[in-house]
Jmol script that loads the backbone (N, CA, C; Angstrom):
load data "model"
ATOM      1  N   UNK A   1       0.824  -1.193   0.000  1.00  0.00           N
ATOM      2  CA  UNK A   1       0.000   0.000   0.000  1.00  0.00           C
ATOM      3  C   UNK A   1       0.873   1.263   0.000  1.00  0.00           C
ATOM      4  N   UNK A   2       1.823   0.911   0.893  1.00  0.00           N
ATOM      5  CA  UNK A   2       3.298   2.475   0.729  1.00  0.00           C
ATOM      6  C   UNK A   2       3.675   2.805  -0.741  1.00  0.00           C
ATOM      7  N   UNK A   3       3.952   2.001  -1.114  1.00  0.00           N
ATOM      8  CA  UNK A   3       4.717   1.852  -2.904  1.00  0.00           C
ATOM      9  C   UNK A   3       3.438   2.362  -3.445  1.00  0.00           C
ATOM     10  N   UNK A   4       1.879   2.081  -3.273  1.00  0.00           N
ATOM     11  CA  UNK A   4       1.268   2.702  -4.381  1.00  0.00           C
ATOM     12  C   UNK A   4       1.260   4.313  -3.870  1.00  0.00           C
ATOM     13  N   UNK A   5       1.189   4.531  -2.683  1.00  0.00           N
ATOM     14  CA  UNK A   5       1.081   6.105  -2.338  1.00  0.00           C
ATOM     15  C   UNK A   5       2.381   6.656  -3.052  1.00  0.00           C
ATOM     16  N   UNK A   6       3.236   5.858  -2.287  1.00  0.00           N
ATOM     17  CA  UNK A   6       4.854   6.951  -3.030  1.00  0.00           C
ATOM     18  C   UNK A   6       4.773   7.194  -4.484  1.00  0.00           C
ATOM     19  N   UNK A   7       4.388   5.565  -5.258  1.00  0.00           N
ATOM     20  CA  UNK A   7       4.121   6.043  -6.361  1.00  0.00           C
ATOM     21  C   UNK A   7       3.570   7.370  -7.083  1.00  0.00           C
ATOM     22  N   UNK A   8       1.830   7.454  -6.309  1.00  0.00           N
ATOM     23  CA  UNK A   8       1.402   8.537  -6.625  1.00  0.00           C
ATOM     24  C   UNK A   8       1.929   9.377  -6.684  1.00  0.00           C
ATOM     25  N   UNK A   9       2.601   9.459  -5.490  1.00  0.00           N
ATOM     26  CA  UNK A   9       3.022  11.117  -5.479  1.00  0.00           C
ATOM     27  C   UNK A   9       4.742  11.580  -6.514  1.00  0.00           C
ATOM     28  N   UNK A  10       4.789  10.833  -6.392  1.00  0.00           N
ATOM     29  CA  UNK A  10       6.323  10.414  -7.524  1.00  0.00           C
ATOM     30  C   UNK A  10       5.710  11.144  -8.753  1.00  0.00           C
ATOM     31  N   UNK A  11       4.458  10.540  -9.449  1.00  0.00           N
ATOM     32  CA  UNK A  11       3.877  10.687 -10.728  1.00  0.00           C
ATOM     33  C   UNK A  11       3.398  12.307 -11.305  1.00  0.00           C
ATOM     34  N   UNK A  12       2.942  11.989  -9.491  1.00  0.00           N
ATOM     35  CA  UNK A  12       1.853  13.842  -9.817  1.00  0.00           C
ATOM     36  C   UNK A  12       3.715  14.732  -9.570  1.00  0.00           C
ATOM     37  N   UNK A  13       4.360  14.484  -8.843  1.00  0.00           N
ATOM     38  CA  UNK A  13       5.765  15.600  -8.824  1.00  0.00           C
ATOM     39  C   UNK A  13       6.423  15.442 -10.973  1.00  0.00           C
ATOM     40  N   UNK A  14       6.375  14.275 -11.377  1.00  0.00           N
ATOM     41  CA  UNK A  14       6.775  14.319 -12.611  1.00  0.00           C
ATOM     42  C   UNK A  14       5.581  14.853 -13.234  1.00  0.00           C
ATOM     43  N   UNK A  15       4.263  15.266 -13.482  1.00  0.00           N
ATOM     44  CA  UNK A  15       3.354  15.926 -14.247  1.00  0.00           C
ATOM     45  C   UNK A  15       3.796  17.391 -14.026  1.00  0.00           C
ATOM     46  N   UNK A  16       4.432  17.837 -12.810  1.00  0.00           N
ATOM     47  CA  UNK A  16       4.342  18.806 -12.527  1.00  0.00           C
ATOM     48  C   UNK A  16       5.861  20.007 -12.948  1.00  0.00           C
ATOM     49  N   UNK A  17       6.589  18.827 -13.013  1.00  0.00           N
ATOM     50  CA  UNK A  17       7.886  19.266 -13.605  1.00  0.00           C
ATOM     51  C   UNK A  17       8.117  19.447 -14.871  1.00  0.00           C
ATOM     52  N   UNK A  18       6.945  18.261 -15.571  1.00  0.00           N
ATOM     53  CA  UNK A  18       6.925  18.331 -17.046  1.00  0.00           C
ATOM     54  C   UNK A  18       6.310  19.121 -17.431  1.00  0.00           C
ATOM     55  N   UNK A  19       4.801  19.572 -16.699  1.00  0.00           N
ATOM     56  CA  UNK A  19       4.060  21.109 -17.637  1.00  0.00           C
ATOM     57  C   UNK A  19       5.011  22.251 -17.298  1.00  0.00           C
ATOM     58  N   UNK A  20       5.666  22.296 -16.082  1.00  0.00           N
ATOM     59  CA  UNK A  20       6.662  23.172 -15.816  1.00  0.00           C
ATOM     60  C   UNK A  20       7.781  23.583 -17.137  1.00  0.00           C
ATOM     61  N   UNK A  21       8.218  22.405 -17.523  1.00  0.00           N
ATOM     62  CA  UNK A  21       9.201  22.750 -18.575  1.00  0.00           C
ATOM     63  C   UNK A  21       8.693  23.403 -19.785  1.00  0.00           C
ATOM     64  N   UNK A  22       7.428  23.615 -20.365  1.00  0.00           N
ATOM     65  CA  UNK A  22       6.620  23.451 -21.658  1.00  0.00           C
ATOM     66  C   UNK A  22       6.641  25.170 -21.845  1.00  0.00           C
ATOM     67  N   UNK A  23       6.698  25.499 -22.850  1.00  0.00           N
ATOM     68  CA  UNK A  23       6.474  26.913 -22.447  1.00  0.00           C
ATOM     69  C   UNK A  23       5.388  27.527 -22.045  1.00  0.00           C
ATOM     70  N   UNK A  24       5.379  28.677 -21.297  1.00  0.00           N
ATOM     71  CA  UNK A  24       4.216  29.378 -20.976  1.00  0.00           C
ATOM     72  C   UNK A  24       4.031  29.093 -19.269  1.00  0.00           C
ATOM     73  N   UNK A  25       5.215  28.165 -18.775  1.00  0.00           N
ATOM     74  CA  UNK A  25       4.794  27.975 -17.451  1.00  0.00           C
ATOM     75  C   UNK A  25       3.753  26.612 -16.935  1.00  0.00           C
ATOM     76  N   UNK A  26       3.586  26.517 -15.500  1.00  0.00           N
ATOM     77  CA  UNK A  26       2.872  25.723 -15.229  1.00  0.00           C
ATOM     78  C   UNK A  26       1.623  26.265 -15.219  1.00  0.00           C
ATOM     79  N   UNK A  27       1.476  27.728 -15.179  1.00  0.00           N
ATOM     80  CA  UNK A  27      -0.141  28.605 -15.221  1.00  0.00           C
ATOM     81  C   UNK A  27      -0.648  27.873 -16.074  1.00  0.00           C
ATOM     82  N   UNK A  28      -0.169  28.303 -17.016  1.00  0.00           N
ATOM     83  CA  UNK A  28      -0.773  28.155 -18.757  1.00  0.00           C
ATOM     84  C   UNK A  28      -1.033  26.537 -19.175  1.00  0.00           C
ATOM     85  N   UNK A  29      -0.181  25.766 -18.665  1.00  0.00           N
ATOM     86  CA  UNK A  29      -0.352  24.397 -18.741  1.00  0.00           C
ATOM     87  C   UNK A  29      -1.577  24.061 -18.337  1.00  0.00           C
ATOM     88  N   UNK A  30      -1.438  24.217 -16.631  1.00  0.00           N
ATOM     89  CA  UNK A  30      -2.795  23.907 -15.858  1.00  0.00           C
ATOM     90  C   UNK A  30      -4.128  24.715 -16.962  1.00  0.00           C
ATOM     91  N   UNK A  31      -3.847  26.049 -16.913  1.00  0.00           N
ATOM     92  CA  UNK A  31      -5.511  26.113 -17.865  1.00  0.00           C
ATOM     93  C   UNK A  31      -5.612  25.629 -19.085  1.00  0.00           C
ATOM     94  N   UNK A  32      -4.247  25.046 -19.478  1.00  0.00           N
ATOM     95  CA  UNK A  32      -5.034  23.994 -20.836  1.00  0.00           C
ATOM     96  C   UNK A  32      -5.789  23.093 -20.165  1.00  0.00           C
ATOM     97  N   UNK A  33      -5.224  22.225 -19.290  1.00  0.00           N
ATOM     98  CA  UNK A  33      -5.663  21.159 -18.928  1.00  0.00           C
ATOM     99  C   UNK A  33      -6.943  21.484 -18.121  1.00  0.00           C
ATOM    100  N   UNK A  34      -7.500  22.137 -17.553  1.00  0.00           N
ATOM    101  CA  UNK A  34      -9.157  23.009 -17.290  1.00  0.00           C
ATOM    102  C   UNK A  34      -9.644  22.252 -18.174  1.00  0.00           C
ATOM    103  N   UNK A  35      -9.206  22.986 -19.578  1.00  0.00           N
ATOM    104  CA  UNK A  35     -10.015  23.229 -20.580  1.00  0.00           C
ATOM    105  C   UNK A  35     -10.317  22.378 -21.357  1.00  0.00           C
ATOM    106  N   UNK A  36      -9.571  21.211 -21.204  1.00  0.00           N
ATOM    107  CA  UNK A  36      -9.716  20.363 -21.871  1.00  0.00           C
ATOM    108  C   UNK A  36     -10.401  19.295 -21.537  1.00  0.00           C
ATOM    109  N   UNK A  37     -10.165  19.059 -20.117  1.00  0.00           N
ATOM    110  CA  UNK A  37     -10.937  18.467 -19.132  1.00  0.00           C
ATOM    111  C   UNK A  37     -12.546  18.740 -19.350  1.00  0.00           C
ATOM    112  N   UNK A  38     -12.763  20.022 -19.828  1.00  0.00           N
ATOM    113  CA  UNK A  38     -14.135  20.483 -19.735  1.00  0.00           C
ATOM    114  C   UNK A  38     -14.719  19.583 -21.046  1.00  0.00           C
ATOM    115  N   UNK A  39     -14.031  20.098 -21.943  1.00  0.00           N
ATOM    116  CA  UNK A  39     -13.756  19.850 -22.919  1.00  0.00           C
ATOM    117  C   UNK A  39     -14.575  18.577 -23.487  1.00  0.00           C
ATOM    118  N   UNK A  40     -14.136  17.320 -23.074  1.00  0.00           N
ATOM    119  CA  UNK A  40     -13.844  16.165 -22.954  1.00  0.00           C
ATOM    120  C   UNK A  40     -15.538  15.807 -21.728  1.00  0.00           C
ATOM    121  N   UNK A  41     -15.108  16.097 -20.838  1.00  0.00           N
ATOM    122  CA  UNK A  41     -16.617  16.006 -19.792  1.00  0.00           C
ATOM    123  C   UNK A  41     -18.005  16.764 -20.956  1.00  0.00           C
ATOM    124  N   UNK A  42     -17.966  17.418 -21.560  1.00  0.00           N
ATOM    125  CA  UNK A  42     -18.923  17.495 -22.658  1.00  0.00           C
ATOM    126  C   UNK A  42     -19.019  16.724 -23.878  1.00  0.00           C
ATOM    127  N   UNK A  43     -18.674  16.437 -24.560  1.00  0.00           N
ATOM    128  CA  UNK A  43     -18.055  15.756 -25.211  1.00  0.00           C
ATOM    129  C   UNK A  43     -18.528  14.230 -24.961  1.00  0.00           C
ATOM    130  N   UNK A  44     -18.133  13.684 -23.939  1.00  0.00           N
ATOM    131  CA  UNK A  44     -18.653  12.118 -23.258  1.00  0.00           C
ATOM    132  C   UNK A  44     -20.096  12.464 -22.831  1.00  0.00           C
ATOM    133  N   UNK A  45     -20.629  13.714 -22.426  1.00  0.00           N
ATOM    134  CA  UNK A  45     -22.022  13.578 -21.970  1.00  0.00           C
ATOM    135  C   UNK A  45     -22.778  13.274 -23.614  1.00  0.00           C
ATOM    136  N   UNK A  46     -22.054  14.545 -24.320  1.00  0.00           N
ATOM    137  CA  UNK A  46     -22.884  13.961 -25.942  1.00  0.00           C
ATOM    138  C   UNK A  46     -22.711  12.766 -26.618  1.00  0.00           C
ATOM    139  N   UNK A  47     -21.619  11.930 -26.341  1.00  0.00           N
ATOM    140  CA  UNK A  47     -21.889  10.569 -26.426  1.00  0.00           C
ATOM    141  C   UNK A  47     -22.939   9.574 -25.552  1.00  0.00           C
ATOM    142  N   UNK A  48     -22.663   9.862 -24.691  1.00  0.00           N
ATOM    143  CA  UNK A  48     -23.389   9.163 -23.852  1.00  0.00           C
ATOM    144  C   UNK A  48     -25.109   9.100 -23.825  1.00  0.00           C
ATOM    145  N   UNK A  49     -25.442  10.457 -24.389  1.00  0.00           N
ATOM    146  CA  UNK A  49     -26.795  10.772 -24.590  1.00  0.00           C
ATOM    147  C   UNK A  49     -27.566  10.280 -25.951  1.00  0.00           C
ATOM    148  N   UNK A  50     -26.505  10.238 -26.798  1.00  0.00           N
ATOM    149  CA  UNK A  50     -26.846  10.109 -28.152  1.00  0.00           C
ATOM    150  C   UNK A  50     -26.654   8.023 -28.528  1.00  0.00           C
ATOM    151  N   UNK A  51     -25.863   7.636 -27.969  1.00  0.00           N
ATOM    152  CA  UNK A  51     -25.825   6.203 -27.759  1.00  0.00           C
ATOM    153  C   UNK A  51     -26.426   5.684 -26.830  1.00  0.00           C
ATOM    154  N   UNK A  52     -27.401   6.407 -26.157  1.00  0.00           N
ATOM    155  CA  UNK A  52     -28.501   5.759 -24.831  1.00  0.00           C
ATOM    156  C   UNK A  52     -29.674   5.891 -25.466  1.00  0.00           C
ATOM    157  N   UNK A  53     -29.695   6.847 -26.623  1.00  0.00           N
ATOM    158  CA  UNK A  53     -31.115   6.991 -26.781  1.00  0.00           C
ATOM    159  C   UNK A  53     -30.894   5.874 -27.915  1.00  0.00           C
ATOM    160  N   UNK A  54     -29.783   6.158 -28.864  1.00  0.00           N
ATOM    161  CA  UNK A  54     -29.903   4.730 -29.967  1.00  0.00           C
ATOM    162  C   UNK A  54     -29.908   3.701 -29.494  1.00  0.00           C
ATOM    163  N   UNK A  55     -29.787   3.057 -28.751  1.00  0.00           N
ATOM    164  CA  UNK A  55     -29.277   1.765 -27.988  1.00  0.00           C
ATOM    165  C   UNK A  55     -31.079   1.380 -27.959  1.00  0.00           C
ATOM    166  N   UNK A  56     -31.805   2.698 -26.812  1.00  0.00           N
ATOM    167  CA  UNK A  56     -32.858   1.784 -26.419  1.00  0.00           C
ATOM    168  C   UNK A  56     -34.111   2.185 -27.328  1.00  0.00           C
ATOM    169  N   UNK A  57     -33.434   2.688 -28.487  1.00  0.00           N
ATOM    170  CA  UNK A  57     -34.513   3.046 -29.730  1.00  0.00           C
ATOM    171  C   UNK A  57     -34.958   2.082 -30.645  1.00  0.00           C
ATOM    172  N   UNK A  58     -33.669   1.494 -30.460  1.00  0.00           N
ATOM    173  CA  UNK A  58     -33.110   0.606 -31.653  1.00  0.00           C
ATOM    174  C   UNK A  58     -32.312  -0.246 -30.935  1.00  0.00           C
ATOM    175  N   UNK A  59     -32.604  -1.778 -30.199  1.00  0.00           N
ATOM    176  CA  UNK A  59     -31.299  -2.178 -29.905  1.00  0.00           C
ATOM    177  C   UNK A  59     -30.868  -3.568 -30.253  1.00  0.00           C
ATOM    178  N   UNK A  60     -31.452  -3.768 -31.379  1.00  0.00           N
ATOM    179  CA  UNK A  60     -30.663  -4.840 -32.490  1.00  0.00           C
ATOM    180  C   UNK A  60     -30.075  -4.487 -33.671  1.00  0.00           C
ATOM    181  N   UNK A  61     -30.192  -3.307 -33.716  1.00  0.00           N
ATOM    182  CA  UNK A  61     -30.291  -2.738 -35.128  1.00  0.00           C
ATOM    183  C   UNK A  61     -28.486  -2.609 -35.434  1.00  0.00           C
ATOM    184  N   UNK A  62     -28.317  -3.418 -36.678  1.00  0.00           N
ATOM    185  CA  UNK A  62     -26.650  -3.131 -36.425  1.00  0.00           C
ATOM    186  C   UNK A  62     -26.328  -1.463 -37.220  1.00  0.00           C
ATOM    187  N   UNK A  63     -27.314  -0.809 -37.703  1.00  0.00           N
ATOM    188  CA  UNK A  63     -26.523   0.622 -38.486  1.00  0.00           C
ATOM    189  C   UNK A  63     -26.402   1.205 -37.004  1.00  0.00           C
ATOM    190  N   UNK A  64     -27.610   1.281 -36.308  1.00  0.00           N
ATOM    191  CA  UNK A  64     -27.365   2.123 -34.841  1.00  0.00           C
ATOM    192  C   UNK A  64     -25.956   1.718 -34.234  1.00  0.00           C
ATOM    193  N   UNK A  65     -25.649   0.552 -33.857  1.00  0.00           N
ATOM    194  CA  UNK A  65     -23.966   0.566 -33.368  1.00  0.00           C
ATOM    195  C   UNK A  65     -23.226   0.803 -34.180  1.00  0.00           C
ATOM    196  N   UNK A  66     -23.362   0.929 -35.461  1.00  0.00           N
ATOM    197  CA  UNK A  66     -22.099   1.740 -36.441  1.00  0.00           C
ATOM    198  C   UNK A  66     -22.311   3.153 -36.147  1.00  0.00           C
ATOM    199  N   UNK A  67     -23.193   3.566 -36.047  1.00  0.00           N
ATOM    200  CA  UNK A  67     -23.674   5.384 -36.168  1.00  0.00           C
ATOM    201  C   UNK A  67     -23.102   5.397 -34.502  1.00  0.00           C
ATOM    202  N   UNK A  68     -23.064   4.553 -33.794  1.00  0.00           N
ATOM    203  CA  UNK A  68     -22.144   4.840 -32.357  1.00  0.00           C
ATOM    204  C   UNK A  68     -20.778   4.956 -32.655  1.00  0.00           C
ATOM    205  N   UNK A  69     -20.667   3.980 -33.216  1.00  0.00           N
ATOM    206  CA  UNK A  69     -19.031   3.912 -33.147  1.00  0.00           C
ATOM    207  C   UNK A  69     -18.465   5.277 -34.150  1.00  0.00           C
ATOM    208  N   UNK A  70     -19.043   5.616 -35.238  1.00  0.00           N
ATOM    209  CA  UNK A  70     -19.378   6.795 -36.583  1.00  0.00           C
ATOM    210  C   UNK A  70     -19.083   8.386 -35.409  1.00  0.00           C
ATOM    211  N   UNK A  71     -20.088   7.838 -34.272  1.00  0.00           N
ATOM    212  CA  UNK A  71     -20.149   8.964 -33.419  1.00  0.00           C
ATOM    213  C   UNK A  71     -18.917   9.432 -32.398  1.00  0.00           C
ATOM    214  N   UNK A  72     -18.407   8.405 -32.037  1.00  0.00           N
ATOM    215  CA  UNK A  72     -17.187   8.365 -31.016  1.00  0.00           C
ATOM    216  C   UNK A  72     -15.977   8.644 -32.002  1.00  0.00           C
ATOM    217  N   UNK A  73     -15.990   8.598 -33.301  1.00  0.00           N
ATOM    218  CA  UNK A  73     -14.444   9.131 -34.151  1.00  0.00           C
ATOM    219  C   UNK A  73     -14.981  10.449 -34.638  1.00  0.00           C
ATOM    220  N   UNK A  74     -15.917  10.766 -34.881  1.00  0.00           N
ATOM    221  CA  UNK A  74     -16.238  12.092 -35.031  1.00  0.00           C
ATOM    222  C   UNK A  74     -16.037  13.239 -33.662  1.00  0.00           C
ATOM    223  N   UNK A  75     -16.404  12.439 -32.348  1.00  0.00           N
ATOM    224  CA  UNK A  75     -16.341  12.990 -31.176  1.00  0.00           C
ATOM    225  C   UNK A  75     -14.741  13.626 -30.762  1.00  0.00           C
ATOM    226  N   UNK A  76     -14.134  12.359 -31.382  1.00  0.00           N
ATOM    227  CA  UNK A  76     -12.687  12.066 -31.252  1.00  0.00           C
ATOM    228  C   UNK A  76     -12.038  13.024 -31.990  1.00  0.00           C
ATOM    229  N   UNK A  77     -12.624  13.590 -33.373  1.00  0.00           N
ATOM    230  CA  UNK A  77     -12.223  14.566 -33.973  1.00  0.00           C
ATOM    231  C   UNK A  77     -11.972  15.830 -33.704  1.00  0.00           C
ATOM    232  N   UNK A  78     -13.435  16.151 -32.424  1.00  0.00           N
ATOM    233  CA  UNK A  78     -13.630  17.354 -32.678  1.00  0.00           C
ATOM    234  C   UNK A  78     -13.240  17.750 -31.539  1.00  0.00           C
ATOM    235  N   UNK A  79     -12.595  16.598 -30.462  1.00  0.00           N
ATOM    236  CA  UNK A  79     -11.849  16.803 -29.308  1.00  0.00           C
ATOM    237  C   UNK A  79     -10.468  17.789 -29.674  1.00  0.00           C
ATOM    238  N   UNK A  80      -9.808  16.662 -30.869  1.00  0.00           N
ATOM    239  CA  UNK A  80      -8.633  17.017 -30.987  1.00  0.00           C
ATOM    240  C   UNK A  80      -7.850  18.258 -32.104  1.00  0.00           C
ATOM    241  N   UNK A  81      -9.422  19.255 -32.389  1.00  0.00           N
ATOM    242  CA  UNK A  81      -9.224  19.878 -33.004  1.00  0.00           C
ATOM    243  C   UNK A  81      -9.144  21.018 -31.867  1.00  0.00           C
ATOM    244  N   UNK A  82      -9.954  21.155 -31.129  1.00  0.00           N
ATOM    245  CA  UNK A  82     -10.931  22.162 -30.684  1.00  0.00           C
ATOM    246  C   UNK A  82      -9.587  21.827 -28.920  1.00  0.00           C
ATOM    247  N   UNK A  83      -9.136  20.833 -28.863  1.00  0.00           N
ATOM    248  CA  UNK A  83      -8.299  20.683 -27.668  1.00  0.00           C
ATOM    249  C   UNK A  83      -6.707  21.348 -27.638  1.00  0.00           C
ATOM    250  N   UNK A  84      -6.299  21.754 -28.708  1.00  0.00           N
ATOM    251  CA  UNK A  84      -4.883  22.180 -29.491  1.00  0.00           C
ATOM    252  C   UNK A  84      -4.747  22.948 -28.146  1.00  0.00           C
ATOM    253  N   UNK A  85      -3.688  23.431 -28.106  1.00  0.00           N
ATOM    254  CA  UNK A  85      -3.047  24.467 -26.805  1.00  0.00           C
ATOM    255  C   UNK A  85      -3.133  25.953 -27.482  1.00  0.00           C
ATOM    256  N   UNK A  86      -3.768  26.727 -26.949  1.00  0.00           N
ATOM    257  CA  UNK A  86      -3.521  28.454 -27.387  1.00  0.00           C
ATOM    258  C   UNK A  86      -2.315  28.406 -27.704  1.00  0.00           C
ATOM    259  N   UNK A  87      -2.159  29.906 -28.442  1.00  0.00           N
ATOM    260  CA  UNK A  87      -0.840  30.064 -28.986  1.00  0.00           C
ATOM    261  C   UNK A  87      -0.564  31.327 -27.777  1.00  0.00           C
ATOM    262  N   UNK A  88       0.573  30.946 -27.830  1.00  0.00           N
ATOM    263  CA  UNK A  88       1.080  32.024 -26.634  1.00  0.00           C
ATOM    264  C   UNK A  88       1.297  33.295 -27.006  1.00  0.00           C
ATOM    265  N   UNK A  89       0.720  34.858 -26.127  1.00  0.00           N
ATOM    266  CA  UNK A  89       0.812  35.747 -26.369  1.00  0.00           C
ATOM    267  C   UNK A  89       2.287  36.400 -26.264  1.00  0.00           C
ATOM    268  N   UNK A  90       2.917  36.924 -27.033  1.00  0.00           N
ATOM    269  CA  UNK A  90       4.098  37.431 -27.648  1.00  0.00           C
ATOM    270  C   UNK A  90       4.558  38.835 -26.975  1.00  0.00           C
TER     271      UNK A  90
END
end "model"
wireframe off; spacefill off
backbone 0.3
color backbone group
C-alpha cells in the first residue's frame, strides 16, 4: 500500500515538472488542462446521450452501433481539433 502512495506522489511531482518545462509555465499548462478536461466532460455527456437513446430506440439494429461507433471518431475529432493548446501571447 506504501509503494502505491509513493508512487502517486512520484507521478503527480513528474506531471508537474513536465508542464513546468513546456512553455508558458505551469499557469498556462494547468488552464489547458481546465479546458480540456471540460472539454472532454462534454463531449462524453454527448456521447453518452446520443448512444442511450440509440441503444434503447433501436437495440438490435446493427446501423445504430455503427452510427455509435461513426459517433465516437467524429467525437474524437472534434476533441482534438478544438483541444490544441492556445498560442502564446508574444
Amino acid at each position: 500500500m506504501r509503494s502505491i502512495l509513493v508512487g502517486l506522489v512520484l507521478f503527480a511531482l513528474l506531471a508537474v515538472s513536465v508542464l513546468s518545462l513546456r512553455p508558458g509555465g505551469l499557469r498556462s499548462q494547468l488552464r489547458n488542462v481546465v479546458r480540456r478536461l471540460k472539454l472532454a466532460l462534454v463531449l462524453l455527456g454527448v456521447y453518452l446521450l446520443v448512444s442511450g437513446a440509440l441503444r434503447a430506440a433501436f437495440p438490435d439494429a446493427l446501423w445504430a452501433e455503427l452510427t455509435v461507433v461513426g459517433l465516437a471518431l467524429g467525437l474524437t475529432a472534434v476533441f482534438l481539433v478544438l483541444g490544441q493548446d492556445h498560442r502564446l501571447e508574444s
